[in-house]
Every structure is written in C-alpha cells, then in structure tokens.
N, C-alpha and C positions, 0 to 999 in steps of 0.2 A: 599551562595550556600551550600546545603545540601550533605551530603558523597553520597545521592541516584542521584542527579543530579550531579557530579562529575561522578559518574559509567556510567550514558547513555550517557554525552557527550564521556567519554574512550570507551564506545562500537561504537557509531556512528564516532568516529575519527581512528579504527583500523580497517586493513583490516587483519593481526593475531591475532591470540591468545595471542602469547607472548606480544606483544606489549598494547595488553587491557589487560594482569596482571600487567605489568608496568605503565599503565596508569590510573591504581584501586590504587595503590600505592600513585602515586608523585599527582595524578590527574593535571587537566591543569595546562598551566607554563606561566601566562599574557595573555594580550590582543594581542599579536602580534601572540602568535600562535593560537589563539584562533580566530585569523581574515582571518585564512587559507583556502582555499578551500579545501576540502577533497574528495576521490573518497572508495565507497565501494559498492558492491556486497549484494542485499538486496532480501527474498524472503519471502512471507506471505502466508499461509496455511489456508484457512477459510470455513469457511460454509454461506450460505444466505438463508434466510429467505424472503419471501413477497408475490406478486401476480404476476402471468401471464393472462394478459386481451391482448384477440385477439382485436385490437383499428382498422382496416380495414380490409378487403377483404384479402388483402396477408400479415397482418404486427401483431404483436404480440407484446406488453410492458411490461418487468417485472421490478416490482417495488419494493424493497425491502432493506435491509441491507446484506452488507457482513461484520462478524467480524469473528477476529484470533488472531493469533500468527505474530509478525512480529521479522525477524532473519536477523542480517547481518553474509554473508555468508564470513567464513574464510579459510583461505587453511587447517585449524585444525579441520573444521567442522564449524556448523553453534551455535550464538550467540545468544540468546534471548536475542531481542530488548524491550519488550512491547506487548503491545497489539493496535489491528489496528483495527477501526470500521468505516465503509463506507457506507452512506444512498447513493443509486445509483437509476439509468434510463437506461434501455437498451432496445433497441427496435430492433428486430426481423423483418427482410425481408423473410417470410416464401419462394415466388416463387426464389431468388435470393438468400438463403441462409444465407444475408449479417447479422452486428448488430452493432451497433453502441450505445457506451455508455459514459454517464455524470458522476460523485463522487464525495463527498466530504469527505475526511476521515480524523479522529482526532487518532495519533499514542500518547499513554500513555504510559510515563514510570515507571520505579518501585518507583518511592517517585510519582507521580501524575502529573508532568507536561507533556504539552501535545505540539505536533508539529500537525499543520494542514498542508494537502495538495489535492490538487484539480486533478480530473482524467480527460481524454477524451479518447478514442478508438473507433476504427473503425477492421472491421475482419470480419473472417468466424468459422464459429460450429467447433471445435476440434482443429483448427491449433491456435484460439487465437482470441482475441481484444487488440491488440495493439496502443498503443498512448505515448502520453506525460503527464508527472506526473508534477507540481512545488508546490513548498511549499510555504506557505501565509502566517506563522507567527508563535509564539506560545504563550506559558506561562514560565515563569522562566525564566531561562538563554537559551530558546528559542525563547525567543519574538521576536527578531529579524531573525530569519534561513532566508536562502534563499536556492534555488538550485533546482534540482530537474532530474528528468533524461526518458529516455525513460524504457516503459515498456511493460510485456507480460499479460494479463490475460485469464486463461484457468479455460473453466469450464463447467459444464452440465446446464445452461440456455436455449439452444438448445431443448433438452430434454423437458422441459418443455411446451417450444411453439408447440409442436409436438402432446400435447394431445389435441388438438381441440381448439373450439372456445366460450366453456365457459372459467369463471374464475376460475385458479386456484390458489389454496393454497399449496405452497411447498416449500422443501428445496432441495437448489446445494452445492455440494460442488465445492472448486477450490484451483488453486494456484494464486498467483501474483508474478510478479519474474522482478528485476532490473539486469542486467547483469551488469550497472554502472549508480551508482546514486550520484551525486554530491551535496553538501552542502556548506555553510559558516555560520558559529556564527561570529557573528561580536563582 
C-alpha cells in the first residue's frame, strides 16, 4: 500500500480534521480496524456536460457527464477527497415537473486508485433528485468497499429542458451532498 492510499483511506475514515492529521501519520493499524464501518459527511461540487433531447410530448432526456471535486465534510471545513466523474440519465417530466435519474461514478484518489459507486434519484427542479448511492468495488485497497448512503443532487438540468424541443448542447452546474455516507474496507 502506497503513502497516497494510506492518505484516502485516513480521509475517507475521518469525520475531523484532527484525526485525518493522525491518521496521515500512523496510517491504518490492521485488518481489524480496517474492517470497520465508517460514517462521514461527503459533498461534490461539479459541472455537466451532454445533451438535452425532448424524447416525448411532455418528457425531456439529458444525457451527459457530471465531473468534480469530491470532499468529506469535517466539522474543520471540508477535505478534498478526489475527483468524482459520473456518466448519468436523467429524464425530465416537463407537464409534472418531475426527473428521475440513473449514474455511474468512478471517485479517484490522489495516488489513482479508484472506488465506484452507482446512483438512482427521483425529485423535482430546484428542491433536488434524491435517492440512494452504494458502492460496487474498487481498485487497490479498495477493491473490496462496500457501503453507501442516501443522497441529494441539485442542479440546473431543469434549465435546460425548458429551452424547447430541439437538442441541446450544454453545461449545468451542481452539488451532490451526503449528509451520512457509510463504508467498509474490509
């Protein structure tokens, strides 16, 4: 295990500050704490990229990437995690307001190993697409993660479907926010 993946699992295992400078130190201490469930406060700041195709009468698809910054939030301020990049599906009930979306995102850390995790949401234009996030696996001494947690995402996709019913080409921005997102390295 490399000194850059000792740092992400000490960031993904701290909900302080203090405790991820302590843990940038000793880094993990065996398999026994390292087979812990963990709880931490996570949010990603991105932009997206793709198309919005009006696909019926009242409904709207946009098809794109959302990538960022992913940061577990500490009571010292927030942590950069990585970087988070999400190929997604969201579809737009333009008369009902509604949208409901699919993801698949690969979160990088700072040496290159990666954690994946899978999205689903359901919501409305400005209050959010909320759903369930769980993680599927990674690389390195995250090949095994598990966990995962409920989340928010906010963004101007809305926006988009709103210019008609051609295709369009554009960018949103957004946040994605875990209020508590749980893990295990086993």
């Amino acid at each position: 295990m490399t000194f850059g993946d000792k740092i992400m699992i000490a960031i993904f295992r701290s909900a302080f500050a203090v405790v991820i400078v302590a843990a940038l130190a000793s880094g993990p201490t065996g398999a026994a704490a390292a087979a812990e469930e963990q709880r931490v406060r996570a949010f990603s700041t991105w932009q997206g990229q793709g198309q919005m195709l009006q696909t019926g009468p009242s409904e709207a698809t946009f098809i794109g990437m959302l990538s960022g910054r992913l940061y577990i939030d500490t009571d010292q301020g927030p942590v950069d995690a990585g970087t988070m990049v999400c190929p997604v599906v969201v579809t737009v009930d333009l008369k009902t307001r509604t949208q409901k979306g699919v993801g698949r995102c690969t979160i990088t850390g700072p040496q290159g190993n990666r954690v994946y995790m899978e999205l689903t949401c359901t919501g409305v234009p400005l209050v959010g697409c909320a759903g369930d996030s769980k993680l599927t696996g990674g690389t390195g001494p995250f090949a095994h993660v598990t966990g995962g947690g409920h989340f928010v995402l906010r963004s101007g996709l809305h926006e988009l479907a709103a210019k008609g019913d051609a295709t369009v080409k554009d960018t949103a921005t957004g946040i994605t926010f875990w209020r508590e997102f749980n893990y295990q390295i086993p």
